[in-house]
VOGU-3710 file (C-alpha; in Angstrom, 3 decimals, decimal comma):
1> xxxxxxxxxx> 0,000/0,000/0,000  0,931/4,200/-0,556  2,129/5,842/2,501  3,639/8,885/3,490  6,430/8,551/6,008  9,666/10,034/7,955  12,704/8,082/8,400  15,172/10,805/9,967  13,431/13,440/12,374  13,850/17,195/12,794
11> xxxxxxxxxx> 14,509/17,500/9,133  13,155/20,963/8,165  10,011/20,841/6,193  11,525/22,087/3,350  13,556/18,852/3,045  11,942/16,612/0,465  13,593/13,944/2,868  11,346/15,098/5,646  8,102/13,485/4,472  8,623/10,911/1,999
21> xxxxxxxxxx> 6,215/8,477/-0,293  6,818/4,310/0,274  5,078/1,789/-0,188  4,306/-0,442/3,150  2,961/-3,729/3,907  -0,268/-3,920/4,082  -1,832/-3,746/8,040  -3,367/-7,158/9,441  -6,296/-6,547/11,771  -6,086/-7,451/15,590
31> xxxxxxxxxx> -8,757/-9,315/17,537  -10,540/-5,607/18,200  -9,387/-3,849/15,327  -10,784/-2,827/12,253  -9,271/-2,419/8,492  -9,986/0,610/7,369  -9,344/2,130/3,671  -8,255/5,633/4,149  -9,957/8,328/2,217  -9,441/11,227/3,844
41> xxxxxxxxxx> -7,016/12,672/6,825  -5,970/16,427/8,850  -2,967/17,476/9,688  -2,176/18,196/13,762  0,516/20,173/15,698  1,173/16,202/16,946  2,383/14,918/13,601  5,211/18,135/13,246  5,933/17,730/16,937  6,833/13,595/16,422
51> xxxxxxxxxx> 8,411/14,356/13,232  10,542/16,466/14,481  11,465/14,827/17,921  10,998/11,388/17,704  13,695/9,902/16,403  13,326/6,631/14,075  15,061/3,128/13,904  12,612/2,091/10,926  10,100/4,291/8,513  7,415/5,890/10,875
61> xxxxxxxxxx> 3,538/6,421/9,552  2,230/10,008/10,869  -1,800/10,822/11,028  -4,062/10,882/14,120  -7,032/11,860/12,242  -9,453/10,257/9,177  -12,450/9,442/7,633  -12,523/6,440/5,690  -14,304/2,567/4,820  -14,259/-0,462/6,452
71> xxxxxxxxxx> -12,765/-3,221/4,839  -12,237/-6,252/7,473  -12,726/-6,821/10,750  -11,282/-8,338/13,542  -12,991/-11,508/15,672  -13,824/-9,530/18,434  -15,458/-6,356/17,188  -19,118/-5,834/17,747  -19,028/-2,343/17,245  -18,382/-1,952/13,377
81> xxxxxxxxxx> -18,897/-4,498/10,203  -17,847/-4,346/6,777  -18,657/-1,243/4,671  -19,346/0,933/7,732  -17,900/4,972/6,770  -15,989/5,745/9,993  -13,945/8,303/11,476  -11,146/8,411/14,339  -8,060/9,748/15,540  -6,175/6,901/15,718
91> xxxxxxxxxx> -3,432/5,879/18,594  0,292/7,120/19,101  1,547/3,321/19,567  0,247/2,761/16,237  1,010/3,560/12,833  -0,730/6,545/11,132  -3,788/7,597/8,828  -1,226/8,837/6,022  -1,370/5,250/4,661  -4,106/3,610/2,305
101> xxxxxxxxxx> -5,168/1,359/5,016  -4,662/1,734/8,780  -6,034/-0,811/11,322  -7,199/0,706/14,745  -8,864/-0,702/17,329  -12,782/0,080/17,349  -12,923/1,109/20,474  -11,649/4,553/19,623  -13,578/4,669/16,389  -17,071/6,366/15,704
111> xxxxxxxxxx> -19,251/6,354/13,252  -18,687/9,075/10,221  -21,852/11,827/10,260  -23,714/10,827/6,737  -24,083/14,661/5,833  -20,497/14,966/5,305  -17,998/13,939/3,138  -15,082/12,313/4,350  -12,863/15,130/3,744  -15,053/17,097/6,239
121> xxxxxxxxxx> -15,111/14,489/8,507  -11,440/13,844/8,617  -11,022/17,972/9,844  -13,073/16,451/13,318  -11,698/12,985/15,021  -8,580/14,330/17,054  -9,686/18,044/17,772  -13,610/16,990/19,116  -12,092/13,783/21,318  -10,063/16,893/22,848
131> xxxxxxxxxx> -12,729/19,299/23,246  -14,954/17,592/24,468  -12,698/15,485/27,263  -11,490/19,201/28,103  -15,138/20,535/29,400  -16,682/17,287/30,126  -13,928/14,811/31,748  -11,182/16,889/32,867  -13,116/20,797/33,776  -16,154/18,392/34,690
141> xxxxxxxxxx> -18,398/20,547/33,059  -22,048/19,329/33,317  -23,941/19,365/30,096  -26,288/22,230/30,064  -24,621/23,690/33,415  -22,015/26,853/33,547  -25,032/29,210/34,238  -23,408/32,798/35,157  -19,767/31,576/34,447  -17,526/32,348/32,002
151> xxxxxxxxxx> -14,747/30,509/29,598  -11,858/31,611/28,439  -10,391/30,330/25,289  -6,562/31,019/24,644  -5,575/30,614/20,887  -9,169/29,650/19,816  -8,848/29,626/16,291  -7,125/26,620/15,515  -8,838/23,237/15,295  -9,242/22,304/18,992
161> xxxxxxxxxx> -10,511/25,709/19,230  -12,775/25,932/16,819  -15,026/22,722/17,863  -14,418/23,379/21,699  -16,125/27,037/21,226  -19,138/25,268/19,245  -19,287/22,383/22,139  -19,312/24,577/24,616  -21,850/26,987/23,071  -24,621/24,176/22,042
171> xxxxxxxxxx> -23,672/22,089/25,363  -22,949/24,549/28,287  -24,641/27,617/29,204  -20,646/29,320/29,504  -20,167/32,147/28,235  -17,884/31,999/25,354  -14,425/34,158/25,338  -12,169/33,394/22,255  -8,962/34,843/21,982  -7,860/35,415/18,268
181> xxxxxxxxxx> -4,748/38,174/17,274  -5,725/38,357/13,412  -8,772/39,691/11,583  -9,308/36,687/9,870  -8,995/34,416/12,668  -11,369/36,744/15,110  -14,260/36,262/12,061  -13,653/32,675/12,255  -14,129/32,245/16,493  -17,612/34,743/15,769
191> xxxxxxxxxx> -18,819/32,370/13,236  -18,633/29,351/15,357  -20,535/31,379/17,858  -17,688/33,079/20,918  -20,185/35,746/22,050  -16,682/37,883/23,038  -13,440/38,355/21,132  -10,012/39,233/22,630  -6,529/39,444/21,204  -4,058/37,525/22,861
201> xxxxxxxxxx> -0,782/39,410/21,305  -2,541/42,341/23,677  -2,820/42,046/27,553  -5,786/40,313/28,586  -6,996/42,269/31,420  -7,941/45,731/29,670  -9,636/43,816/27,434  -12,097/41,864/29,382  -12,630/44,777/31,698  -13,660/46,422/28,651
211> xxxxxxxxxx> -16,308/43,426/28,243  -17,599/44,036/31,916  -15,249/40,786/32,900  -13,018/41,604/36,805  -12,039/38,095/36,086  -13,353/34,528/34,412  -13,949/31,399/35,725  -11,954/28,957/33,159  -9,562/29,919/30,743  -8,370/26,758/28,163
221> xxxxxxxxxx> -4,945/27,527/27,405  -4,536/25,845/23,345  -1,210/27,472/22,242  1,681/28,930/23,863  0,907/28,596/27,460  4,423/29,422/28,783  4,224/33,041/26,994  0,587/34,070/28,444  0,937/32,641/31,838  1,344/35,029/33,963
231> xxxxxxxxxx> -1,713/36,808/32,293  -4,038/33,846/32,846  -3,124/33,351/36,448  -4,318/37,173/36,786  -7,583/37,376/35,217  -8,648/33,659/36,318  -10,984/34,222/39,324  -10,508/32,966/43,102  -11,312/28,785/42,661  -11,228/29,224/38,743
241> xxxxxxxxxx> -10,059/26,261/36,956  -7,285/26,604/34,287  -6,756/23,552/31,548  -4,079/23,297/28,534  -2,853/20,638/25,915  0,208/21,980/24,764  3,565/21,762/25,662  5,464/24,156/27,769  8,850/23,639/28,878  8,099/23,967/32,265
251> xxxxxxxxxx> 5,108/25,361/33,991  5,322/26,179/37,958  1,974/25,677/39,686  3,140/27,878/42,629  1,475/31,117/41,230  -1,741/28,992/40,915  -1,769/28,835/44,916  -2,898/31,860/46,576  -6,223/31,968/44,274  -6,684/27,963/44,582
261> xxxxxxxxxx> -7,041/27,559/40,759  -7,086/24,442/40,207  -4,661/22,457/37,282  -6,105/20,408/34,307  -3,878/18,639/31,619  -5,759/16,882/28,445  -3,577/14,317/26,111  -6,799/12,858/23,952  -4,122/9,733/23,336  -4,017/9,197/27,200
271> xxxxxxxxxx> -6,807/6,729/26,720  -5,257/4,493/23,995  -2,209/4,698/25,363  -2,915/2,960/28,515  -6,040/1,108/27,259  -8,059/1,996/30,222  -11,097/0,551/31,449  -13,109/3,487/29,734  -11,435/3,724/26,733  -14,476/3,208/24,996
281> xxxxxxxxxx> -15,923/6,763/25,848  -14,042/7,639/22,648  -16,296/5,487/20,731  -19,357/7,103/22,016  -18,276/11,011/22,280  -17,448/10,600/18,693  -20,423/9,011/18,046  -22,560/11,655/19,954  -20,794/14,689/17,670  -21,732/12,535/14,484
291> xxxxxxxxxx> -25,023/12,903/15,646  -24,678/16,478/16,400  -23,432/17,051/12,789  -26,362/15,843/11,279  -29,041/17,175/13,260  -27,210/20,518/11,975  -25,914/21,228/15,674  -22,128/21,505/14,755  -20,313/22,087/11,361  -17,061/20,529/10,118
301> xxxxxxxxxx> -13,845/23,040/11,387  -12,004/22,079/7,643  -10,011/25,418/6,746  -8,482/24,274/3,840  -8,317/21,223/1,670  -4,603/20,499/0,337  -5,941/17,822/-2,497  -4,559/14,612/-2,395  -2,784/12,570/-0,036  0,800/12,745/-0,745
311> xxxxxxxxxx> 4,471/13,730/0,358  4,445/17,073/-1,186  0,493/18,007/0,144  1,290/17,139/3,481  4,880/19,108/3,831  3,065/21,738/2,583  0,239/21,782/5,865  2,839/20,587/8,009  4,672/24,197/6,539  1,583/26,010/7,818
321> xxxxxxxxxx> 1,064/24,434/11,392  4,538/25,228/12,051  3,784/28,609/10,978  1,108/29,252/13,606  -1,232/30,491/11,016  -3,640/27,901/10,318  -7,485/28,706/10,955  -9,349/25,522/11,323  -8,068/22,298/10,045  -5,879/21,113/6,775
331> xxxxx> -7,224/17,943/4,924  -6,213/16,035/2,470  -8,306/13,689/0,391  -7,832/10,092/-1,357  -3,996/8,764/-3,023
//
C-alpha cells in the first residue's frame, strides 16, 4: 500500500527527505481492530511535533485523524462491520492515517456523520475527542450547566478551538471568550458562535474589563501557554479552573496557589495509550458529535483542503502548522 512517512526526524520541512512516499505492507487486523481504507485525513501540531522529535530506527507512519471505509474486521469487534464509513483519531503506539489502510482498534472509532464527506469528517476525530474530554472529563463541566460563568479560550482559532467554542456553546450555558490576534482568525471564532473576542498578542486584562469581565472562571490555554501565563493566572478568578494541551517547557503551579485555581492537563491519546477501562468513551463522544453534525448542531472546522494525499500536500500543511497560522483544520483527500 501508498504511505507517506519520515525516516530521519527534525529535518526541516523544506527537506523533500522530511516526508517521503513508500510503499508499506499492508496492516493485518487485531482481535478488536478494524481495516480501514483511508480516504481522507488532517494534519495536527502532533504529527510536526513527532516528526521532528521522535527519532526513528525504521520508517514511521504520521496521522491521528481520518475518515474512511471499512474493509475487514477483527474476531472480536461488535461495534463496526464491513462497509461501515468511519472516522477516528487513531493511537500514538500505532502507525498513522497517512497510509491507504490503517487498522485501529474500534474502540476509539465512531461512526462518520452521513451529511459529510469524508474530507469534512477527517477535519473532526482528534480536535472533538479533545474538546470535548477538556469541558466534560477533565473541567467536569455538566452538560447544560455553567449558568453565570464564564470561559476563556486562549488561541481559539485553531482546530481544537474551533469545535471546543461550538461544544461549549450548544452544550454549556458558559459564556464563550475566544482569543484570536488576526482579523481573519477573530471572524472565524464569531462564526462558530464566541459571544466575546479578545486578542491575545494584547494584555488580557484591559480587554475583558472592557467586556464588563473583573475576572473569568476557566480559561483553556490551546497554544503557547508558557508566553501568556502570567496573564491567565491574573484574570482567572478565586477557585477558577485553568486547563491546557500543549507543551510548555516547564510550567510552575506555585502562582496557581494563593487563588486555589485548580490544574487540568488533556492528552486525547491518554486513553489508547494505557487502554483503560473506559477507553471506549471515545467510541461514544465521537459518536454523539456525528449525531450532532447531522441534526445541523455543529459544522465541520475544515479550513483548507490540500488535495490529495501525498508527500508534497502534506509538507506543505505541516509548513503552515509550524507557521502558527492555520485557521481551522488542513485535509487532504484520497492517493
Amino acid at each position: 500500500m501508498k504511505a507517506v512517512v519520515y525516516t530521519q526526524h527534525g529535518l526541516p520541512i523544506s527537506d523533500p527527505a522530511s516526508l517521503h512516499e513508500l510503499d508499506l505492507p499492508m496492516p493485518l487486523a487485531g482481535p478488536h481492530d478494524l481495516l480501514v481504507e483511508v480516504r481522507a485525513v488532517s494534519v495536527n501540531p502532533v504529527d510536526t511535533k513527532i516528526r521532528n522529535g521522535a527519532a526513528v530506527t525504521e520508517p514511521r507512519v504520521l496521522g491521528w485523524d481520518a475518515s474512511g471505509i471499512v474493509r475487514a474486521v477483527g474476531s472480536s469487534v461488535t461495534l463496526f462491520r464491513e462497509g461501515d464509513e468511519v472516522f477516528y483519531a487513531g493511537s500514538l503506539l500505532r502507525p498513522g492515517s497517512n497510509s491507504q489502510f490503517q487498522a485501529v482498534d474500534e474502540r476509539i472509532v465512531g461512526r462518520k456523520p452521513s451529511s459529510l464527506g469524508h474530507a469534512q469528517a477527517a477535519a473532526l476525530p482528534l480536535t472533538s475527542i479533545t474538546a470535548w474530554e477538556l469541558l466534560f472529563d477533565r473541567l467536569m463541566v455538566e452538560e447544560g450547566g455553567g449558568a453565570g460563568k464564564s470561559l476563556l479560550i486562549i488561541g481559539a482559532a485553531g482546530g481544537v478551538g474551533s469545535i471546543l467554542i461550538q461544544l461549549a456553546r450548544k452544550l454549556t450555558a458558559l459564556t464563550v471568550v475566544a482569543s484570536a490576534s488576526r482579523e481573519e482568525s477573530r471572524n472565524w471564532v464569531r462564526e462558530l458562535g464566541a459571544q466575546h473576542v479578545v486578542d491575545h498578542t494584547q494584555p488580557l486584562r484591559p480587554q475583558l474589563e472592557a467586556l464588563g469581565f473583573s475576572s473569568v472562571d476557566i480559561v483553556i490555554g490551546l497554544t503557547h501557554t508558557d508566553r501568556h501565563y502570567a496573564a491567565i493566572v491574573d484574570v482567572l478568578a478565586p477557585q477558577g479552573q485553568f486547563a491546557l494541551i500543549d507543551d510548555p517547557a516547564q510550567l510552575d503551579a506555585v502562582p496557581l496557589k494563593r487563588k486555589s485555581i485548580s490544574l487540568h492537563w488533556e492528552l486525547m491519546f491518554t486513553r489508547s495509550l494505557f487502554e483503560t477501562a473506559d477507553m471506549v468513551r471515545q467510541h461514544e463522544l465521537l459518536n454523539r458529535v456525528s449525531g450532532m453534525v447531522d441534526a445541523g448542531e455543529l459544522r465541520t472546522t475544515l479550513g483548507e483542503h490540500y488535495g490529495r494525499i501525498s508527500a508534497e500536500n502534506l509538507r506543505r500543511a505541516h509548513a503552515l502548522i509550524e507557521s502558527g497560522r492555520a485557521v481551522g483544520k488542513i485535509v487532504l483527500e484520497d492517493f
